[in-house]
C-alpha positions in Angstrom: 82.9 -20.8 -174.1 86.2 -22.3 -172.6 84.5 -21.0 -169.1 81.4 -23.0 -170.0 82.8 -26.0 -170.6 85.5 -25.9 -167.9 82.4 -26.3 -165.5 81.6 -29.8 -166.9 83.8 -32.9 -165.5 85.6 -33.1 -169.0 85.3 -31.9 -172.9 83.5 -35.2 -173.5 81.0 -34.8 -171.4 80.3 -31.2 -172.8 80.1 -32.4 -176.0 77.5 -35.3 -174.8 75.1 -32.9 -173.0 75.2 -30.3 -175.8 74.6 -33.0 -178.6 71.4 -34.4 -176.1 70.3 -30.0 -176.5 69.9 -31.1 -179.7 68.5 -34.3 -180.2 65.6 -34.3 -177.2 64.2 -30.9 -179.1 63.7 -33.4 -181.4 60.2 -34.2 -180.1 58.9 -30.9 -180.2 60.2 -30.0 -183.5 58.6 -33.0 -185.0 55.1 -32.4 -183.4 54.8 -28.5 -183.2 58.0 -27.9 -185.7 59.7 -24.6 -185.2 56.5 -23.0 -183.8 56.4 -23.6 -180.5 59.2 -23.1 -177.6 60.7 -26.0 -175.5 62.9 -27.0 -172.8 65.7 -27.5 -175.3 67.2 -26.1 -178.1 64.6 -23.6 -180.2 65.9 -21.8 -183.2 63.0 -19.0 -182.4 65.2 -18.2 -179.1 68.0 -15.4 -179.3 69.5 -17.2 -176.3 69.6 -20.6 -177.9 71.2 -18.8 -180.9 75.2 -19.5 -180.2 74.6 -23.1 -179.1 75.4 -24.9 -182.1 78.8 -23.0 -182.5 79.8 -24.1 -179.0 80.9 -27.7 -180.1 83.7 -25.6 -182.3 85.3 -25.1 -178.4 84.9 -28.9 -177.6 86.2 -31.5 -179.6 83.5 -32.1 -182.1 83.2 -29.7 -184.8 81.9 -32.0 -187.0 78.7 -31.6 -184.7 78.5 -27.7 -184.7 78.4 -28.4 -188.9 76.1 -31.3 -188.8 73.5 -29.4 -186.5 73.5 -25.4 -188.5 73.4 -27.7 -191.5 69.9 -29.3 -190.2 68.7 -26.1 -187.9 69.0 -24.0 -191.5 67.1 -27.0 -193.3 64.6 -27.5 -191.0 63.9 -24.4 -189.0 63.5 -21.7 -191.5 61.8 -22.4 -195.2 60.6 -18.9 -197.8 57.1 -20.0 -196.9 55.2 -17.0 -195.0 55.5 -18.7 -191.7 59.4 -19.5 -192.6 61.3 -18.1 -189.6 60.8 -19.6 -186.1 60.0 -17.5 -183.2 59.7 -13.8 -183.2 62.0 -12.1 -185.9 63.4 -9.5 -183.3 64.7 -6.9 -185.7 66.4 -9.8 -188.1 68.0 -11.8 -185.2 66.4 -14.9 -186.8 67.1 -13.5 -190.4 70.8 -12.6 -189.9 71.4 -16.3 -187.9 70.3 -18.0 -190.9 72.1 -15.6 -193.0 75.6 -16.2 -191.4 74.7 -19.6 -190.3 74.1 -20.3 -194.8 77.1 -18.5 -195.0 79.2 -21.2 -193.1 80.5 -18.7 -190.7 79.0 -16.6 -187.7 80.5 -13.9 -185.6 81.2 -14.4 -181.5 80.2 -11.4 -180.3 82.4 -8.9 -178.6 85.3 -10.7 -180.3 86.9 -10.6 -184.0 86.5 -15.2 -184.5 84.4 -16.0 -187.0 83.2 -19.5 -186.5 82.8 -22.0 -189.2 80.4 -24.5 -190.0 78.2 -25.7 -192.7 77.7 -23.4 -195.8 74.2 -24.4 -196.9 75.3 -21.9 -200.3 77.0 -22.9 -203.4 78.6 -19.8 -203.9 78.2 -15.8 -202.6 80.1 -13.0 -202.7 80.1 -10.1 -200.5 81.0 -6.4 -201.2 82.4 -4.9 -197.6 83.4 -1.6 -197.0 86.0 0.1 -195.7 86.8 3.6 -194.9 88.1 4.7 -197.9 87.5 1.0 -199.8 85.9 -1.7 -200.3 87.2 -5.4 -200.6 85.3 -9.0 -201.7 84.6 -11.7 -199.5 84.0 -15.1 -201.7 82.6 -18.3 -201.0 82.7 -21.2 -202.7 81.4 -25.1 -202.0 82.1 -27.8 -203.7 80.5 -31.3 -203.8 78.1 -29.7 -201.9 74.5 -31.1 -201.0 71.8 -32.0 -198.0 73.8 -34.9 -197.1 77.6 -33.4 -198.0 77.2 -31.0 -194.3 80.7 -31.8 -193.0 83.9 -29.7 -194.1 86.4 -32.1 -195.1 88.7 -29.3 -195.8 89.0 -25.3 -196.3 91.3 -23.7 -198.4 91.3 -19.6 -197.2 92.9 -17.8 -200.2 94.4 -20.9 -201.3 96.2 -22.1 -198.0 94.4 -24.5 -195.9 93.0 -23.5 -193.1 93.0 -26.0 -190.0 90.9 -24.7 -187.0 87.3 -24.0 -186.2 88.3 -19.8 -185.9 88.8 -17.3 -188.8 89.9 -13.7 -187.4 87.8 -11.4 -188.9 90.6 -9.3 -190.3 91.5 -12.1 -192.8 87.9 -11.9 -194.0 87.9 -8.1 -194.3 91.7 -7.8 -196.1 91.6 -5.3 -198.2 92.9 -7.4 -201.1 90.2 -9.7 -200.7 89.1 -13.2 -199.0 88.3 -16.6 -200.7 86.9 -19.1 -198.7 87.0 -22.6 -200.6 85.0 -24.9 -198.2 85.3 -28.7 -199.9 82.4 -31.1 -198.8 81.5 -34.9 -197.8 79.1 -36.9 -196.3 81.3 -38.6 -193.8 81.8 -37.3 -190.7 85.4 -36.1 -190.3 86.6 -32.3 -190.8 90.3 -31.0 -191.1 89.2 -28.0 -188.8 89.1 -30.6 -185.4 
């Protein structure tokens, strides 16, 4: 990602050309909704699926959680034709799964990044080799219009960038992840 945007004449202008991805799909998803591809961002595209996390390596993080926030509300629904595109052995399934979560993994690396929890609360059994730990997740004052993370508390402490490692999520004496809500756009993670 830092290689990415290094190629644009500053982070600023990253962040505007990424945010226009976004909004000029806008047509298509209004007229054909998540059905059809375009020349922008489609949430039925494996390639299009790390996109929304890459404002989390600009300076707007508050976009990366406004955007999954609205890609999970709008793209995907638990109607028959509810996951754009073609499912791909659970590519779409596992994005929205993560993407719900608040967190999603950057491949061939241990960062988790974090965005918009669309749950209230989950909690996750994971295994180890000889154990098994919890991974919790709470929300609060969360809602449709609550998408941005004014703070996260991660086992209590507060947690101040866009990157969890994945061994704090996997410690063997368990993970709480305490992601508190608003409406206005600000985030103590950028």
């Amino acid at each position: 990602p830092e290689g990415l945007i290094s190629l644009y004449p500053s982070v600023d202008y990253f962040n505007s050309y990424l945010e226009s991805f976004f909004v000029d799909r806008m047509y298509y998803q209004n007229k054909y909704h998540s059905a059809v591809p375009n020349p922008y961002f489609w949430a039925g595209n494996e390639v299009d699926s790390f996109a929304v996390w890459l404002f989390n390596y600009g300076s707007k993080c508050t976009r990366t959680q406004y955007w999954s926030r609205n890609i999970t509300e709008e793209s995907f629904s638990n109607s028959p034709h509810g996951t754009p595109g073609n499912e791909d052995y659970g590519a779409m399934a596992s994005w929205l799964m993560f993407t719900s979560l608040g967190l999603y993994p950057q491949a061939g690396t241990t960062n988790y990044l974090i965005g918009s929890p669309r749950v209230s609360t989950a909690s996750m059994e994971l295994k180890h080799l000889h154990s098994s730990s919890t991974l919790n997740i709470m929300t609060y004052n969360n809602s449709k219009t609550n998408v941005y993370v004014e703070k996260l508390l991660v086992n209590g402490k507060e947690h101040t960038s866009t990157i969890i490692d994945r061994r704090v999520l996997v410690d063997k004496r368990g993970c709480t992840l305490e992601f508190f809500m608003t409406n206005i756009e600000k985030s103590g993670l950028c």
